[in-house]
PDB file of N, CA, C and O in Angstrom:
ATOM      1  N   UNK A   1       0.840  -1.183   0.000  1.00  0.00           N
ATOM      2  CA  UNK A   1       0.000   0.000   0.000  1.00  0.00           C
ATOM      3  C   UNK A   1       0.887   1.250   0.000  1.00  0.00           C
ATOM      4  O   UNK A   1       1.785   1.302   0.840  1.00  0.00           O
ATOM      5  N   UNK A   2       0.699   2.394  -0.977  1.00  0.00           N
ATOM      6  CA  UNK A   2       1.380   3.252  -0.922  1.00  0.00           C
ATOM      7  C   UNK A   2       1.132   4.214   0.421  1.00  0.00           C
ATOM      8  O   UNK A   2       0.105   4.159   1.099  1.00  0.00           O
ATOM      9  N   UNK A   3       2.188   5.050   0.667  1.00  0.00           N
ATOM     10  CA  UNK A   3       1.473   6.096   1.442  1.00  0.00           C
ATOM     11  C   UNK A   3       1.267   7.368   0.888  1.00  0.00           C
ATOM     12  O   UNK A   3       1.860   7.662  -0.150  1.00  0.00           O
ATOM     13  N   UNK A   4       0.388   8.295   1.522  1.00  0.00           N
ATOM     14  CA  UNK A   4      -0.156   9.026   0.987  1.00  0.00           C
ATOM     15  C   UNK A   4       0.910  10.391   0.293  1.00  0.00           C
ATOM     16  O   UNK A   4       0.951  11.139  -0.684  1.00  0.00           O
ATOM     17  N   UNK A   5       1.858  10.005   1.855  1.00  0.00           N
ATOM     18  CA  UNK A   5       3.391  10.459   1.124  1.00  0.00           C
ATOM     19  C   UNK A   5       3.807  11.195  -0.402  1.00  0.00           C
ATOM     20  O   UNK A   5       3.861  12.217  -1.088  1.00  0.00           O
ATOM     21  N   UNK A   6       4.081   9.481  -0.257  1.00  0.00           N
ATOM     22  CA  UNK A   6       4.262   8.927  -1.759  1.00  0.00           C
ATOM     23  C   UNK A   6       3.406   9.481  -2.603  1.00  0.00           C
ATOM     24  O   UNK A   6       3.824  10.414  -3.289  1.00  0.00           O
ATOM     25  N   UNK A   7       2.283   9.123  -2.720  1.00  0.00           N
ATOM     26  CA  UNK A   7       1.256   9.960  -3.353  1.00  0.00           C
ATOM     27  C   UNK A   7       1.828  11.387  -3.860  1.00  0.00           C
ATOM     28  O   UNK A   7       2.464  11.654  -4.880  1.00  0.00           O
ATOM     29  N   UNK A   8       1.438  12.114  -2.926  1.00  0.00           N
ATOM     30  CA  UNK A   8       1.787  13.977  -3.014  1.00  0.00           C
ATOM     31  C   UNK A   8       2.821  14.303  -3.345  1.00  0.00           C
ATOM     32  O   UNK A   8       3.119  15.293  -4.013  1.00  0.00           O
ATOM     33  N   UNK A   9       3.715  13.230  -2.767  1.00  0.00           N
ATOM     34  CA  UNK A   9       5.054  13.747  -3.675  1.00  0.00           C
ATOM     35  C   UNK A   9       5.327  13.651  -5.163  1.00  0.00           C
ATOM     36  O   UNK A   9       5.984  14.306  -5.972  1.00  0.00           O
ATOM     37  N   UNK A  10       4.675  12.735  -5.195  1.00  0.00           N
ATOM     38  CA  UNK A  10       4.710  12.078  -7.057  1.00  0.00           C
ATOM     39  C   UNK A  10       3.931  13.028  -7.781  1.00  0.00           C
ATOM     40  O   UNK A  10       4.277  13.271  -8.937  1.00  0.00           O
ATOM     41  N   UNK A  11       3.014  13.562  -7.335  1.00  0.00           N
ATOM     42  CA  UNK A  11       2.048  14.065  -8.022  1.00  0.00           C
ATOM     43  C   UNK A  11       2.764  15.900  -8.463  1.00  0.00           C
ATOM     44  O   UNK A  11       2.766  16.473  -9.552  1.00  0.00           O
ATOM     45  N   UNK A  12       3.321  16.399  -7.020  1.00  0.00           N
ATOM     46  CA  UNK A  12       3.883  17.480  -7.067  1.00  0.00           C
ATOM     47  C   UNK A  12       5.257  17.496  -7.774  1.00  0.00           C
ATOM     48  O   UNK A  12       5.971  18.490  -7.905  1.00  0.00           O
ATOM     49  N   UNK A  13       5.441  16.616  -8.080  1.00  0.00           N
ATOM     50  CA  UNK A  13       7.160  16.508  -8.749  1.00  0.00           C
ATOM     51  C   UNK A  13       6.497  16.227 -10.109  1.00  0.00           C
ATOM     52  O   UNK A  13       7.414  16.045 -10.910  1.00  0.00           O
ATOM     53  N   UNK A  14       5.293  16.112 -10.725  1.00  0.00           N
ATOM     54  CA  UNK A  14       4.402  15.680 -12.080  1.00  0.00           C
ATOM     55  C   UNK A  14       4.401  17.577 -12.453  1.00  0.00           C
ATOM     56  O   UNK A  14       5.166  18.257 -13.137  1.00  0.00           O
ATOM     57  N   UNK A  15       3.465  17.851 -11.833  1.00  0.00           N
ATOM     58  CA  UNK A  15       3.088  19.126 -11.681  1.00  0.00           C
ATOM     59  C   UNK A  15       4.114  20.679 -12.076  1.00  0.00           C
ATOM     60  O   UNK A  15       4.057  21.658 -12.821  1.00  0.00           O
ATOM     61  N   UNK A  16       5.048  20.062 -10.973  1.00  0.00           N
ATOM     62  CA  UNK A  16       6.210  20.954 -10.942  1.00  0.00           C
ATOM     63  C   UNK A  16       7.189  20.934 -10.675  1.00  0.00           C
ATOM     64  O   UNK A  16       7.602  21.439  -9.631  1.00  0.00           O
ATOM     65  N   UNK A  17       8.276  20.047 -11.948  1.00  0.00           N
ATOM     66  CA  UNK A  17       9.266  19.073 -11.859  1.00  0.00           C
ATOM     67  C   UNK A  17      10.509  20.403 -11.221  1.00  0.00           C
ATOM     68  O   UNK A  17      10.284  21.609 -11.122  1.00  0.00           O
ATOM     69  N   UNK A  18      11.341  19.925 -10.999  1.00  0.00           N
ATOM     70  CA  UNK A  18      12.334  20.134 -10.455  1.00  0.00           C
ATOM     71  C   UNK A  18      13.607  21.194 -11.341  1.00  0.00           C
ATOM     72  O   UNK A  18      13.834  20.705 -12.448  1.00  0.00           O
ATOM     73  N   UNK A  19      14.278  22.242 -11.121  1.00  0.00           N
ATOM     74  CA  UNK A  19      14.686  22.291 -12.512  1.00  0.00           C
ATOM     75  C   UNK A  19      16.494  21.575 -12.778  1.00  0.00           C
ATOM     76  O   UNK A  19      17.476  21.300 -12.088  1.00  0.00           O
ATOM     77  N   UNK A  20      16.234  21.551 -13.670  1.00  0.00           N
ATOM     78  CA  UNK A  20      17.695  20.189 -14.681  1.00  0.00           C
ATOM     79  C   UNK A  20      17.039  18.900 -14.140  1.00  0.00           C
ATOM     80  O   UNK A  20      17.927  18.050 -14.074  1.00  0.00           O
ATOM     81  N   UNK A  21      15.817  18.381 -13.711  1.00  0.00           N
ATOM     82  CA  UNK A  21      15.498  17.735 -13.790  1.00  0.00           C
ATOM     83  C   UNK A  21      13.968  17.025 -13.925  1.00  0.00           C
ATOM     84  O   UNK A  21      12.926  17.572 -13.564  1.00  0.00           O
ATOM     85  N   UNK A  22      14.071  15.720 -14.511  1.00  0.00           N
ATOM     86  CA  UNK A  22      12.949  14.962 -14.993  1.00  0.00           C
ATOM     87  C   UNK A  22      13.149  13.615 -14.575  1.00  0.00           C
ATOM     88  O   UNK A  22      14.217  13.039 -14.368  1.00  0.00           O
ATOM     89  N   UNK A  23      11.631  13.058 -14.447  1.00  0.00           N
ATOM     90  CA  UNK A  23      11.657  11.906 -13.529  1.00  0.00           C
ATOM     91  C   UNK A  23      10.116  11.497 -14.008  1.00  0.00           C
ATOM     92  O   UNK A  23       9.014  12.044 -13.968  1.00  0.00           O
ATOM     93  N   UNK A  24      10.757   9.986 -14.576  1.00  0.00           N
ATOM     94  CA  UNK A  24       9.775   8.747 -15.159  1.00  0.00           C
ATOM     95  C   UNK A  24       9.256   8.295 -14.370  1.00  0.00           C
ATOM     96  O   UNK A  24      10.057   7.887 -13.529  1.00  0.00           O
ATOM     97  N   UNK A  25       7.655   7.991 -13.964  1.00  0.00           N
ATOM     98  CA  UNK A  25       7.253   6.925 -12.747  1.00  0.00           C
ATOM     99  C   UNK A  25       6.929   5.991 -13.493  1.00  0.00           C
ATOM    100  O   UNK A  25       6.365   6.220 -14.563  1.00  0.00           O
ATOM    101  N   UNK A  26       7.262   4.554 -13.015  1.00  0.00           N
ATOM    102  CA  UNK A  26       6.869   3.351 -13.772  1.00  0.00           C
ATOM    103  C   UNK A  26       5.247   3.798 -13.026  1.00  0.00           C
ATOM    104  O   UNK A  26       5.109   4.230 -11.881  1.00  0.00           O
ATOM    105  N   UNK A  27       4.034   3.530 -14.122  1.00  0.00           N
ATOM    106  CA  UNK A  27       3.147   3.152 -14.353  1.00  0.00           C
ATOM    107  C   UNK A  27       2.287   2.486 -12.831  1.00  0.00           C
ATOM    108  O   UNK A  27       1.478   2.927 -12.014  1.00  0.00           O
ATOM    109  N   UNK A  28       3.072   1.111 -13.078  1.00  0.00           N
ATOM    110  CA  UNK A  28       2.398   0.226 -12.043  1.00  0.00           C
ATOM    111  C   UNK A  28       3.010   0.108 -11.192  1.00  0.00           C
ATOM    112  O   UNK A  28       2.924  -0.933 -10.540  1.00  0.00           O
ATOM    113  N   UNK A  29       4.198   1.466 -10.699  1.00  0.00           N
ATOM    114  CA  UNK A  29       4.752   0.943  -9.324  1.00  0.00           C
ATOM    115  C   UNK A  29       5.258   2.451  -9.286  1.00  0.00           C
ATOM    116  O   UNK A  29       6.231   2.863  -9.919  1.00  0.00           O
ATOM    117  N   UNK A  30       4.492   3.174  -8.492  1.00  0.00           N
ATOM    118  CA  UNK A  30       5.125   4.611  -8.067  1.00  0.00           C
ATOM    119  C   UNK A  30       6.177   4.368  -6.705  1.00  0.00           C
ATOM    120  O   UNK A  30       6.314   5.165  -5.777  1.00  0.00           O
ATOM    121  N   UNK A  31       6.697   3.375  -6.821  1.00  0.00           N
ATOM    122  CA  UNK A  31       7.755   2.783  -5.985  1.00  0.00           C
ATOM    123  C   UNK A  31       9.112   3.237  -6.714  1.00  0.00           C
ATOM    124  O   UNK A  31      10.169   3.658  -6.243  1.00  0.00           O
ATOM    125  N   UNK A  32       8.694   2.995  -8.044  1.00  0.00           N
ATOM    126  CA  UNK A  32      10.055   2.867  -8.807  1.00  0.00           C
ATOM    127  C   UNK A  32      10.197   3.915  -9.812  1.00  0.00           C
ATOM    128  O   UNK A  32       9.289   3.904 -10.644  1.00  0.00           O
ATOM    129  N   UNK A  33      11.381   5.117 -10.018  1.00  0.00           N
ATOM    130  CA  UNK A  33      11.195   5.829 -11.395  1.00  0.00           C
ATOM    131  C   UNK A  33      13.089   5.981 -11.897  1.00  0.00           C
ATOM    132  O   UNK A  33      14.182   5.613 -11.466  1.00  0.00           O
ATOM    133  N   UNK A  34      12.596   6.658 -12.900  1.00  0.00           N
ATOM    134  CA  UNK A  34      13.872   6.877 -13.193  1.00  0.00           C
ATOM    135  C   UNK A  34      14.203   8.334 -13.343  1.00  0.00           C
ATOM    136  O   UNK A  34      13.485   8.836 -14.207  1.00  0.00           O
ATOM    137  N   UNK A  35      14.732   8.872 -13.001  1.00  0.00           N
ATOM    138  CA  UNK A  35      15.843  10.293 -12.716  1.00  0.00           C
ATOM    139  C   UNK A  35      16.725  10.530 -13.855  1.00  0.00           C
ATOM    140  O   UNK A  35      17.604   9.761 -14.243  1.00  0.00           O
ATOM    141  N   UNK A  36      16.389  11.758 -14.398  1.00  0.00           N
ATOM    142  CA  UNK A  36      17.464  12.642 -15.228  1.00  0.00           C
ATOM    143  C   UNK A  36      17.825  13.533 -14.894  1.00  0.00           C
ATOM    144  O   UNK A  36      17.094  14.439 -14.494  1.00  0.00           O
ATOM    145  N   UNK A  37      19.372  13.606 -14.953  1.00  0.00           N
ATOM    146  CA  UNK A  37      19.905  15.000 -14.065  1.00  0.00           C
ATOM    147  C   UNK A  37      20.804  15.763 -15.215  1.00  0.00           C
ATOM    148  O   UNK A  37      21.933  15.369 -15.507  1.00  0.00           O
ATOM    149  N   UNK A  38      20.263  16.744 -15.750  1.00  0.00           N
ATOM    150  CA  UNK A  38      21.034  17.778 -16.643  1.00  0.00           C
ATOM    151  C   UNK A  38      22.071  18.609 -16.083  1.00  0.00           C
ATOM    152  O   UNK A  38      21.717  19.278 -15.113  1.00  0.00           O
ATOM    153  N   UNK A  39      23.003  18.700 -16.378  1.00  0.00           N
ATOM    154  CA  UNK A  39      23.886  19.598 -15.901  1.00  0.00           C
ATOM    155  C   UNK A  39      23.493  20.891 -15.816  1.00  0.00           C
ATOM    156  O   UNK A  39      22.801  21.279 -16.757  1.00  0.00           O
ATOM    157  N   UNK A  40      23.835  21.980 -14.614  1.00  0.00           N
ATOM    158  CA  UNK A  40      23.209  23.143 -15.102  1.00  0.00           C
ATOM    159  C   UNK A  40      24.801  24.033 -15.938  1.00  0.00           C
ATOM    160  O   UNK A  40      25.958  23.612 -15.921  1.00  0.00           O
ATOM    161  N   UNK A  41      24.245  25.385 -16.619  1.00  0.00           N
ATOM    162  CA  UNK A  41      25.474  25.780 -17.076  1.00  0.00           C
ATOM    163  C   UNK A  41      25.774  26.698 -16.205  1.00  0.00           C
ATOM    164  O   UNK A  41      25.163  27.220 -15.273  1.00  0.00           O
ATOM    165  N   UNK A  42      26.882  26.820 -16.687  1.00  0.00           N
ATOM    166  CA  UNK A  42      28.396  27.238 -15.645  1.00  0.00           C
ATOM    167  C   UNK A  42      28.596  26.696 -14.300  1.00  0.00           C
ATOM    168  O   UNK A  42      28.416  27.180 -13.182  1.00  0.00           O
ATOM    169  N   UNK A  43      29.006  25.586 -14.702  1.00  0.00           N
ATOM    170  CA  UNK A  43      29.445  24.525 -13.483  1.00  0.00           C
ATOM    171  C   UNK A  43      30.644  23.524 -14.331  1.00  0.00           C
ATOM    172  O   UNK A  43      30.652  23.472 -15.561  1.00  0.00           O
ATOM    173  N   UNK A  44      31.485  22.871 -13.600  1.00  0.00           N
ATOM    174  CA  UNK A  44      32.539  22.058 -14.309  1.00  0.00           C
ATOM    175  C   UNK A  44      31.783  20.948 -15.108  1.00  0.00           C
ATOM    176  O   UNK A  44      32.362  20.427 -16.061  1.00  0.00           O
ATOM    177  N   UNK A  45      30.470  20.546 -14.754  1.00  0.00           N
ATOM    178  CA  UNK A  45      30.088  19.405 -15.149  1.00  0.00           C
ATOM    179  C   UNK A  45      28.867  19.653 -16.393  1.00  0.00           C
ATOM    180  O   UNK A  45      28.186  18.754 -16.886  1.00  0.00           O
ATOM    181  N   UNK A  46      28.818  20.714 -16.647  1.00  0.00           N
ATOM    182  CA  UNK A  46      28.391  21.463 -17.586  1.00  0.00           C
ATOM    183  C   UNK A  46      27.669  20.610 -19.377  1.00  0.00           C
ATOM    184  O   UNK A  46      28.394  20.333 -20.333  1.00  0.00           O
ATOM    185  N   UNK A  47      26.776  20.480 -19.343  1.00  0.00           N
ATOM    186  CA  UNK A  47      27.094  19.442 -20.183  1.00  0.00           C
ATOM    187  C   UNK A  47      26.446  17.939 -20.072  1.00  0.00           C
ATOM    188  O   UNK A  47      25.836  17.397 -20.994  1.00  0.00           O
ATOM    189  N   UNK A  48      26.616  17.531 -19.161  1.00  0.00           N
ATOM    190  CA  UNK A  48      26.609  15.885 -18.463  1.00  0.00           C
ATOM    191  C   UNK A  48      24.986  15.745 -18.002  1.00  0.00           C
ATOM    192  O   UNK A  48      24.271  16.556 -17.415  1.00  0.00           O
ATOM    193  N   UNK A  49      24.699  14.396 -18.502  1.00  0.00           N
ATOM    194  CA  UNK A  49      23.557  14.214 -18.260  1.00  0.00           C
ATOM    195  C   UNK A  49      23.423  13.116 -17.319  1.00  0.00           C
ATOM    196  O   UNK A  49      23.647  12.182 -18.090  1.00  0.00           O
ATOM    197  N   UNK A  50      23.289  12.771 -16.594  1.00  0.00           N
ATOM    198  CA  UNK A  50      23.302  11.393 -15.194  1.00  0.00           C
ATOM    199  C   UNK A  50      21.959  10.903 -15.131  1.00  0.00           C
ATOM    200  O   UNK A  50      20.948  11.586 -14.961  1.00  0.00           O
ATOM    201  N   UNK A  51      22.025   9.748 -15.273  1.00  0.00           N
ATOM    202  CA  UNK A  51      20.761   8.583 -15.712  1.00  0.00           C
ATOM    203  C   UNK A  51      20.775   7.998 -13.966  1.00  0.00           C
ATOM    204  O   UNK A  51      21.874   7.621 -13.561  1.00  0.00           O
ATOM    205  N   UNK A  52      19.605   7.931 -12.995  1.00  0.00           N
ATOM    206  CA  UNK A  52      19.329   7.258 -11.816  1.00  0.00           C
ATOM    207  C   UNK A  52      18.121   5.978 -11.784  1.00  0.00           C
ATOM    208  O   UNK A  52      16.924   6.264 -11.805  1.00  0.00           O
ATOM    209  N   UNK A  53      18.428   5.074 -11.750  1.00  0.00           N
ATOM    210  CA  UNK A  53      17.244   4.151 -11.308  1.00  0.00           C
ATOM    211  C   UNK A  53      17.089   4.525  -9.546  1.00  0.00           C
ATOM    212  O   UNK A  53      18.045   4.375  -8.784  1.00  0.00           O
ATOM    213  N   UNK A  54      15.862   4.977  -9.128  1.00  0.00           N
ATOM    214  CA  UNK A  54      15.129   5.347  -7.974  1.00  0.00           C
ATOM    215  C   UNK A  54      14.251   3.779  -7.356  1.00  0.00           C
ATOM    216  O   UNK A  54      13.214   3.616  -8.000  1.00  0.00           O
ATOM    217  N   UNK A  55      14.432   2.899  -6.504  1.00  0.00           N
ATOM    218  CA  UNK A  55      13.450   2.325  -5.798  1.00  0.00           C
ATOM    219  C   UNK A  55      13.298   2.901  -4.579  1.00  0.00           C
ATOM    220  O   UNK A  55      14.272   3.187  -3.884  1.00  0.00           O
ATOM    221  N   UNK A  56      11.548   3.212  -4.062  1.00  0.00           N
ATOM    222  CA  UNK A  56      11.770   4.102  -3.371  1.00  0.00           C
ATOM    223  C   UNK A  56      10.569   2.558  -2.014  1.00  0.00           C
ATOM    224  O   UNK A  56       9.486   1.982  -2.123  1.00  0.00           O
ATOM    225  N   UNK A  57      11.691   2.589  -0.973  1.00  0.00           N
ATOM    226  CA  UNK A  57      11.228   1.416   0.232  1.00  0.00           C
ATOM    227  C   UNK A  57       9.397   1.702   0.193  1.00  0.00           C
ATOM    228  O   UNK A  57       8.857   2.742  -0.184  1.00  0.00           O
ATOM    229  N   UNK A  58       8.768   0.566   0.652  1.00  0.00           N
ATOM    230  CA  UNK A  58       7.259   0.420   0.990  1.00  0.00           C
ATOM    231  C   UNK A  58       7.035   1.224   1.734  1.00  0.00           C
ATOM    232  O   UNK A  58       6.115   1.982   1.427  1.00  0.00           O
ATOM    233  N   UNK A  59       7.765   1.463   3.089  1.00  0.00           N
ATOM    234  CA  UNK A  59       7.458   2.245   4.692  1.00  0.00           C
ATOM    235  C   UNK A  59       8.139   3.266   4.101  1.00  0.00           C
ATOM    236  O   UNK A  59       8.511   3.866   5.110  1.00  0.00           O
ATOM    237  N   UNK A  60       8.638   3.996   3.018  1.00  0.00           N
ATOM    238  CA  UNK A  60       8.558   5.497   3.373  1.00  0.00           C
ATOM    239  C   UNK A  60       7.710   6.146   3.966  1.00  0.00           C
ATOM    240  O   UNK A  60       6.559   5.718   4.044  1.00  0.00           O
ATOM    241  N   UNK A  61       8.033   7.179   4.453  1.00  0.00           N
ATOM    242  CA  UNK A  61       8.945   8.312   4.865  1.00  0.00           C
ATOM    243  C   UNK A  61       9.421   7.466   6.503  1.00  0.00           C
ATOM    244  O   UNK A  61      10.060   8.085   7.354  1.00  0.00           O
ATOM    245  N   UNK A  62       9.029   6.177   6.680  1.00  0.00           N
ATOM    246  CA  UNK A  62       9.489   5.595   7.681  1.00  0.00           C
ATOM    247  C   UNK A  62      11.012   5.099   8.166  1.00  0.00           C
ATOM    248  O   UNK A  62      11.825   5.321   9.063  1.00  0.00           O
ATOM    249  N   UNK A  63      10.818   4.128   6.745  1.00  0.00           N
ATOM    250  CA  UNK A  63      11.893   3.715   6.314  1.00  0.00           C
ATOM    251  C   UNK A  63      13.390   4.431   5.564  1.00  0.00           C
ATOM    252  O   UNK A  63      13.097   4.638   4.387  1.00  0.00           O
ATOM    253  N   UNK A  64      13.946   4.597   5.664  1.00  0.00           N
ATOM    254  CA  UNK A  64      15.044   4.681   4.857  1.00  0.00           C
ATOM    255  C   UNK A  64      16.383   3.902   4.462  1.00  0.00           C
ATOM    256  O   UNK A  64      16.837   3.177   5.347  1.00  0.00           O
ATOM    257  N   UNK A  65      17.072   3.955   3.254  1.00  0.00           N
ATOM    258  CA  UNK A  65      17.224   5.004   2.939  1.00  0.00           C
ATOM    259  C   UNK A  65      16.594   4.409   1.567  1.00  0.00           C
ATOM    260  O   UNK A  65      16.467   3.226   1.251  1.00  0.00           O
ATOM    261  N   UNK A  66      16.183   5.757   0.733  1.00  0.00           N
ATOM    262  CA  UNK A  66      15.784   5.820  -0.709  1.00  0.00           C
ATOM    263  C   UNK A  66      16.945   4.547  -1.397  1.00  0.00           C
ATOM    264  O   UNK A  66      18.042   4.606  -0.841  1.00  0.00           O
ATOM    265  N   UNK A  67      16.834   3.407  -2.540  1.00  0.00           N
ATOM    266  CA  UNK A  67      18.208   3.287  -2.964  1.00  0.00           C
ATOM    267  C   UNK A  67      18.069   3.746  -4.509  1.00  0.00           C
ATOM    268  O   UNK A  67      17.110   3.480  -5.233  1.00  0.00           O
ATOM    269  N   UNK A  68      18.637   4.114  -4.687  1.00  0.00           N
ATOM    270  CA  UNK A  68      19.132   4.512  -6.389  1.00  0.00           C
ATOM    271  C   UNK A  68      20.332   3.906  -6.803  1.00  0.00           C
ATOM    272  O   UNK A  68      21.088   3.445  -5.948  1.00  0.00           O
ATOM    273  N   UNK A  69      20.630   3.840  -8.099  1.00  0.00           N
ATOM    274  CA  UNK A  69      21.589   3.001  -8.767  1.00  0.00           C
ATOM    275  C   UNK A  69      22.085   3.796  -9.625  1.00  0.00           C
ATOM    276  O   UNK A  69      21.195   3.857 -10.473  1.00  0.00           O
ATOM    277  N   UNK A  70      23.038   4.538 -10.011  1.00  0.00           N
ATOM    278  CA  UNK A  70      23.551   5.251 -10.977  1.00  0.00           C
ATOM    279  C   UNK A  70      23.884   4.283 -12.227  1.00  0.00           C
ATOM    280  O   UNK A  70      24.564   3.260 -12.159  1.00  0.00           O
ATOM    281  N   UNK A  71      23.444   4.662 -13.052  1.00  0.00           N
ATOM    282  CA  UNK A  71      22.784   3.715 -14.400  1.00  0.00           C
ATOM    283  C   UNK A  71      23.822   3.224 -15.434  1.00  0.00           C
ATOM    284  O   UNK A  71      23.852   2.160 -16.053  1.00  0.00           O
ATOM    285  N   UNK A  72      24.650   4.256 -15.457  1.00  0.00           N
ATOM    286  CA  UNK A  72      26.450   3.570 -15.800  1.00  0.00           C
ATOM    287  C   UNK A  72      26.999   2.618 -14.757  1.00  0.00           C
ATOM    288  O   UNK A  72      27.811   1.844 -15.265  1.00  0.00           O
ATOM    289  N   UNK A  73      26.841   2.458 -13.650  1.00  0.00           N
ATOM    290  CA  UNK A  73      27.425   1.392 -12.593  1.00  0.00           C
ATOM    291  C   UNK A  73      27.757   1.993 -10.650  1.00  0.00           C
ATOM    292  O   UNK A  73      27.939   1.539  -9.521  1.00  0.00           O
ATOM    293  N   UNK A  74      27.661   3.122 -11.319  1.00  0.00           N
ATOM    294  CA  UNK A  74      27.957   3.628  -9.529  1.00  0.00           C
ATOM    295  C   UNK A  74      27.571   5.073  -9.411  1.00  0.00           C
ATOM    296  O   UNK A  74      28.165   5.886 -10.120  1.00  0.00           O
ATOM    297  N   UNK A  75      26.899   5.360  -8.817  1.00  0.00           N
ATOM    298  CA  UNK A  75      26.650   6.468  -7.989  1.00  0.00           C
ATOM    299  C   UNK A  75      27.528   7.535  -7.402  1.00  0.00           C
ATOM    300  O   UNK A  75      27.556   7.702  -6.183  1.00  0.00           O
ATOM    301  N   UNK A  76      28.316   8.334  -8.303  1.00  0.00           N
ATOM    302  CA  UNK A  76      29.607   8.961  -7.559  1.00  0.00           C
ATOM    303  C   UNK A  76      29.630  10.718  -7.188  1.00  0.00           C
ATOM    304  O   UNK A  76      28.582  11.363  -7.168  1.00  0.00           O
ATOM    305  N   UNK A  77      30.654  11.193  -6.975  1.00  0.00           N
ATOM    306  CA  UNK A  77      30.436  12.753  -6.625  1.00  0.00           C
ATOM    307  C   UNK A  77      29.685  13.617  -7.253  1.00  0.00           C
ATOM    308  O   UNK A  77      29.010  14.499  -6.722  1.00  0.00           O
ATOM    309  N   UNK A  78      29.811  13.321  -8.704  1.00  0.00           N
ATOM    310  CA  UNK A  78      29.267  13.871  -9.661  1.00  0.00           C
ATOM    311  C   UNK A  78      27.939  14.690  -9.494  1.00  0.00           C
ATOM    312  O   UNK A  78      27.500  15.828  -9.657  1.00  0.00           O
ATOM    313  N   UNK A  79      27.525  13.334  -9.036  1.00  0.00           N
ATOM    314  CA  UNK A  79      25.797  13.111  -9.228  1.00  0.00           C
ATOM    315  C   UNK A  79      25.692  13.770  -7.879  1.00  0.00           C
ATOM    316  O   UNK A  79      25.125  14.843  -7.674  1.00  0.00           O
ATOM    317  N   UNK A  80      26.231  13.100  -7.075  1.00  0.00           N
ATOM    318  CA  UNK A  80      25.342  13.555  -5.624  1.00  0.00           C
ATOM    319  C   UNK A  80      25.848  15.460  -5.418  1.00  0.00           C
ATOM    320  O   UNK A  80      25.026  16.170  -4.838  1.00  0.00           O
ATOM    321  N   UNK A  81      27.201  16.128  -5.932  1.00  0.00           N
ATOM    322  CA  UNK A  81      27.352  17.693  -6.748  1.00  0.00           C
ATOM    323  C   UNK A  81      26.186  18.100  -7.224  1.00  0.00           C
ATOM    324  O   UNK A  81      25.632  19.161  -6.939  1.00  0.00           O
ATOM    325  N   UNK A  82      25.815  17.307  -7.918  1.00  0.00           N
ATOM    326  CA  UNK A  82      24.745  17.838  -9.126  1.00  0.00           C
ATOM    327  C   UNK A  82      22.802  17.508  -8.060  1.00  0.00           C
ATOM    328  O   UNK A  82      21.852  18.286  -8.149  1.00  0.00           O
ATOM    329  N   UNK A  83      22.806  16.976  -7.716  1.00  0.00           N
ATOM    330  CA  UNK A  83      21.337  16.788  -6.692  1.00  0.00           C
ATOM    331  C   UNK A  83      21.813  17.751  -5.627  1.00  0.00           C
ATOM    332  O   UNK A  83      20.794  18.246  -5.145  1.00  0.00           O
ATOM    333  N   UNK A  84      22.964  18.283  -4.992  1.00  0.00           N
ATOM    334  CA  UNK A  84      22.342  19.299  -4.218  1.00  0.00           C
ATOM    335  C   UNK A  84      22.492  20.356  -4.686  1.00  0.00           C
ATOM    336  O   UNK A  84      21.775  21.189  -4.132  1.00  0.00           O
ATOM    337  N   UNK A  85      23.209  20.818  -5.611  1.00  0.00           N
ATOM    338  CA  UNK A  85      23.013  22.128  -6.559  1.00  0.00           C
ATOM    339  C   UNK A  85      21.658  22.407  -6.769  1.00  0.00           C
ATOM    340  O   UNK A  85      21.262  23.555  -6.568  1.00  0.00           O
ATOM    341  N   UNK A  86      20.746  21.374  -7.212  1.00  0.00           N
ATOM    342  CA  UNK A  86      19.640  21.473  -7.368  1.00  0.00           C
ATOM    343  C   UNK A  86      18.370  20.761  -6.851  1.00  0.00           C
ATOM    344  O   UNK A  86      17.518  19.986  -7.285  1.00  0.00           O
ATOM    345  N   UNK A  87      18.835  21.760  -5.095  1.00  0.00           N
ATOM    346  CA  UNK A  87      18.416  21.944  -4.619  1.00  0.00           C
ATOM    347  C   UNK A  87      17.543  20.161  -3.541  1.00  0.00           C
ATOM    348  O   UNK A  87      16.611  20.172  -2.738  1.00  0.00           O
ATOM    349  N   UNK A  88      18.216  19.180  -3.944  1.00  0.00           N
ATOM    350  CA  UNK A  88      17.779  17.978  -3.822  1.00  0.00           C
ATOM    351  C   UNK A  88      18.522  17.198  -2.766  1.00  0.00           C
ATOM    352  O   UNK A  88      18.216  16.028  -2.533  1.00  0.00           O
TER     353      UNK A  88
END
């Protein structure tokens, strides 16, 4: 069962995505999406686009932690630079 959480968040990130970024919900499982992270400009990474697989736990906001998979093979500075730049 989702929580309602989950719900509002999905719906508000539909609504009014994030900016340098976009985010796929699988269909039949707002458990699971996938994450695009654009580089913003004037930054070293300028350019770079970072692909995330998102499974997001049953007991959120209980549970943690979120896991994601960085879609080339690892999850590195880059990315996690680039999610709090914006604002994430």
């Amino acid at each position: 069962m989702l929580s309602k959480r989950i719900i509002k968040e999905s719906e508000r990130i539909r609504a009014d995505p994030p900016p340098y970024i976009s985010v796929s919900f699988d269909q039949d499982n707002l458990l699971h999406l996938e994450a695009k992270i654009m580089s913003p400009p004037d930054i070293p990474y300028e350019g770079g686009v970072f692909l995330l697989d998102v499974n997001i736990p049953t007991e959120y906001s209980m549970s943690l932690p979120i896991k994601w998979k960085y879609m080339l093979g690892y999850f590195n500075g880059q990315v996690r630079s680039l999610l709090e730049y914006c604002g994430w």
